[in-house]
Backbone as CSV, one residue per row, in Angstrom:
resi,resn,N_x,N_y,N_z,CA_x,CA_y,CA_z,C_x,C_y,C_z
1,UNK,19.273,39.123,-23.557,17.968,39.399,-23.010,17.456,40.692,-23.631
2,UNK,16.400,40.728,-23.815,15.585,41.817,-24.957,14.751,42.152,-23.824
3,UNK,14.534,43.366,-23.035,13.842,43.651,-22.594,13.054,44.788,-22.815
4,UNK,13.187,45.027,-24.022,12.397,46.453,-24.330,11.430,46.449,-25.565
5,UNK,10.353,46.864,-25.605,9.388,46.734,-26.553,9.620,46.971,-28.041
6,UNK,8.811,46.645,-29.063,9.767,46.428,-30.550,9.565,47.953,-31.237
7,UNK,8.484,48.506,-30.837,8.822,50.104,-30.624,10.179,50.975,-30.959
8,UNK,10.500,50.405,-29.406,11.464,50.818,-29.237,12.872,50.296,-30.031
9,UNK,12.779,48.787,-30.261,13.542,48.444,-31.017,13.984,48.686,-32.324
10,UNK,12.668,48.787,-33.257,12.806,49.225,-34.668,13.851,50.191,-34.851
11,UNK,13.898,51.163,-34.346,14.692,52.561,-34.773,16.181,51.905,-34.505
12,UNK,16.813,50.640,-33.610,18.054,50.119,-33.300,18.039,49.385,-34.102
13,UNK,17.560,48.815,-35.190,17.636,47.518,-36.002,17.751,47.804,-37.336
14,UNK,18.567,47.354,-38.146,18.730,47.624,-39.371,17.574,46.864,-39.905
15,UNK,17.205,47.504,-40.905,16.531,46.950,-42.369,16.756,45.801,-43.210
16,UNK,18.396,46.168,-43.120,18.996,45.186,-44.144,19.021,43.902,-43.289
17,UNK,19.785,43.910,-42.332,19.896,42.497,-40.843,18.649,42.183,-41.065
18,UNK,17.681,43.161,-40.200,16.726,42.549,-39.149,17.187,42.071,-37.743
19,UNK,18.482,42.748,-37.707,19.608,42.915,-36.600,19.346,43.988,-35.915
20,UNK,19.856,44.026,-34.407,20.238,45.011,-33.927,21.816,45.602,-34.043
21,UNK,21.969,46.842,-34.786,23.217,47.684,-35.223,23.932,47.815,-34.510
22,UNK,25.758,47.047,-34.521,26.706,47.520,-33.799,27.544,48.110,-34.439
23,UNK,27.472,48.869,-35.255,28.268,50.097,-36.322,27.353,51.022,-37.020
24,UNK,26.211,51.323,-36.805,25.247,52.308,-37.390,25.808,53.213,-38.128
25,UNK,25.431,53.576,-39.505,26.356,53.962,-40.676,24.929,54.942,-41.276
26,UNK,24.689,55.918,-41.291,23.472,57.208,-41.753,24.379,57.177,-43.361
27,UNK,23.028,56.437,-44.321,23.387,57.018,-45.853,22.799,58.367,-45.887
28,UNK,23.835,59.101,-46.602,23.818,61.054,-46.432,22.840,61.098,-47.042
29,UNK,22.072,60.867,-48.542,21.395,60.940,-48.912,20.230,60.913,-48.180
30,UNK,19.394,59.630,-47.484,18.400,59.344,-46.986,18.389,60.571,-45.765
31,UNK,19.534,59.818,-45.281,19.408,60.279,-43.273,18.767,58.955,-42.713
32,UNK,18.941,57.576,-42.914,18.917,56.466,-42.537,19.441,55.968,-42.180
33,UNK,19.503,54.978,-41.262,20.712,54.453,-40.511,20.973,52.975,-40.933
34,UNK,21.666,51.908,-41.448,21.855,50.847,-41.720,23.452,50.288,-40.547
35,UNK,23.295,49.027,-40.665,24.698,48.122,-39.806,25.474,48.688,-41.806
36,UNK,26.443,49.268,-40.918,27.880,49.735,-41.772,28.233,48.667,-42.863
37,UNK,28.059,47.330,-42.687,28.635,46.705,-43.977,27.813,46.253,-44.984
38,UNK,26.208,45.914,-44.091,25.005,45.853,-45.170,24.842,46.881,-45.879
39,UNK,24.691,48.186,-45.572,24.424,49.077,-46.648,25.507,49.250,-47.380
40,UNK,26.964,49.442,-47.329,28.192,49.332,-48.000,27.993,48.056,-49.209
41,UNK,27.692,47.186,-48.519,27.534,45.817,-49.697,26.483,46.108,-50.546
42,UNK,25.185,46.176,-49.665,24.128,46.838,-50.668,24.275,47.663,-52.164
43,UNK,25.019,48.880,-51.437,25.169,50.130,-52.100,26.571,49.643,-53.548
44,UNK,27.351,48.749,-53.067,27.831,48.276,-54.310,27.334,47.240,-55.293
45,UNK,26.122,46.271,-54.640,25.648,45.409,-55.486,24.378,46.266,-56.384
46,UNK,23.620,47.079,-55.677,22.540,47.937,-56.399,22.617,48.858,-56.837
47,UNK,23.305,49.974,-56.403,23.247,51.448,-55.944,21.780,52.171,-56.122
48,UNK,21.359,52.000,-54.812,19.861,52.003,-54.866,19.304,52.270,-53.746
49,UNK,18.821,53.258,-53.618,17.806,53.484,-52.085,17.296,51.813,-51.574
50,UNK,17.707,51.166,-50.515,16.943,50.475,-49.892,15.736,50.593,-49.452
51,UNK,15.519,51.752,-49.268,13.951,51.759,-48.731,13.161,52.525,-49.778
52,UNK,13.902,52.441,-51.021,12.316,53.101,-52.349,12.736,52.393,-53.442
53,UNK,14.246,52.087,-53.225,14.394,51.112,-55.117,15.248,51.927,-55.914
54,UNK,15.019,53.807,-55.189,15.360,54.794,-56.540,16.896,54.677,-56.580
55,UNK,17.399,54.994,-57.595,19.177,55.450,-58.020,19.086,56.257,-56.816
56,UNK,20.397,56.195,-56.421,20.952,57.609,-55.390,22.332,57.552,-56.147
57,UNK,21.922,58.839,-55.543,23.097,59.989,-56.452,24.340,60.382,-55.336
58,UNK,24.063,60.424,-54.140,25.002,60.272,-53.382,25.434,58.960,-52.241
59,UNK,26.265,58.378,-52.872,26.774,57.341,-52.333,27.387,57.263,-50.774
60,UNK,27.630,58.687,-50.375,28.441,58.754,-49.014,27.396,58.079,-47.964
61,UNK,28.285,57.626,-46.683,27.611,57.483,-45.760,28.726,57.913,-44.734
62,UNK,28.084,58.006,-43.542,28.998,58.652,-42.440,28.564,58.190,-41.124
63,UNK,29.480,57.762,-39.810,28.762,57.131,-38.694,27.660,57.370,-37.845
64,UNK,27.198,56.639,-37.629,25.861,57.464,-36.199,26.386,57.200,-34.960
65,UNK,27.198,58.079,-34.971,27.689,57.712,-33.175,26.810,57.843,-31.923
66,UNK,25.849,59.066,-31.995,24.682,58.789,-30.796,24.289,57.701,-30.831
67,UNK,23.749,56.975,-32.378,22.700,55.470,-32.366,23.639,54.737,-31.632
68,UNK,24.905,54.878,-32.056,25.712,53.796,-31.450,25.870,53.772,-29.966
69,UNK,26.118,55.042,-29.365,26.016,54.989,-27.852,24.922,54.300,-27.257
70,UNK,23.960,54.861,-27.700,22.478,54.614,-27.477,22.605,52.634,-27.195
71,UNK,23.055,52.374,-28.527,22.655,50.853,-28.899,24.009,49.883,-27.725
72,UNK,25.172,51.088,-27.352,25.603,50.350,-26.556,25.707,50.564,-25.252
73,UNK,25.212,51.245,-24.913,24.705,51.542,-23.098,23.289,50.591,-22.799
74,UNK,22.842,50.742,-23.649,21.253,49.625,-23.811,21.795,48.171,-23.454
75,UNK,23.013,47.732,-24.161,23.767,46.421,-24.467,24.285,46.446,-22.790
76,UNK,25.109,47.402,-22.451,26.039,46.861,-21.145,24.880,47.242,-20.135
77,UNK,23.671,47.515,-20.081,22.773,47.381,-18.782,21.844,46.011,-19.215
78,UNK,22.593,45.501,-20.150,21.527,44.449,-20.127,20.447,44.234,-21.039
79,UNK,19.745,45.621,-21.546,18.268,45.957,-22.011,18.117,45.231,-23.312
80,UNK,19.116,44.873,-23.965,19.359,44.402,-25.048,20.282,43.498,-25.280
């Protein structure tokens, strides 16, 4: 059940899916948040900013654990 406006949703939803994120993964470069294995797969089939096309130069990414709380307290009341 989706009970919350898409507003609000966008910022929980990956790019790459069009999913809502249950491993939110921030590429260091951007400061963007992608689901952990789309941008990982991404980032080895392109190596390429998803959201401009450009080369990136830093490949790291590292977890979003707030998004993730966020995306799973939302989940166990239901809201999502």
């Amino acid at each position: 059940m989706n009970t919350l406006p898409a507003t609000v949703l966008a910022p929980l939803t990956c790019s790459l899916t069009g999913e809502i994120m249950r491993d939110p993964t921030i590429l260091v470069e951007t400061g963007l948040s992608y689901e952990k294995n789309a941008i990982l797969n991404w980032i080895n089939e392109h190596g390429t900013d998803p959201a401009t096309g450009l080369p990136l130069t830093n490949l790291r990414t590292v977890p979003n654990p707030g998004l993730r709380g966020l995306i799973d307290a939302l989940r166990a009341s239901g809201q999502i």
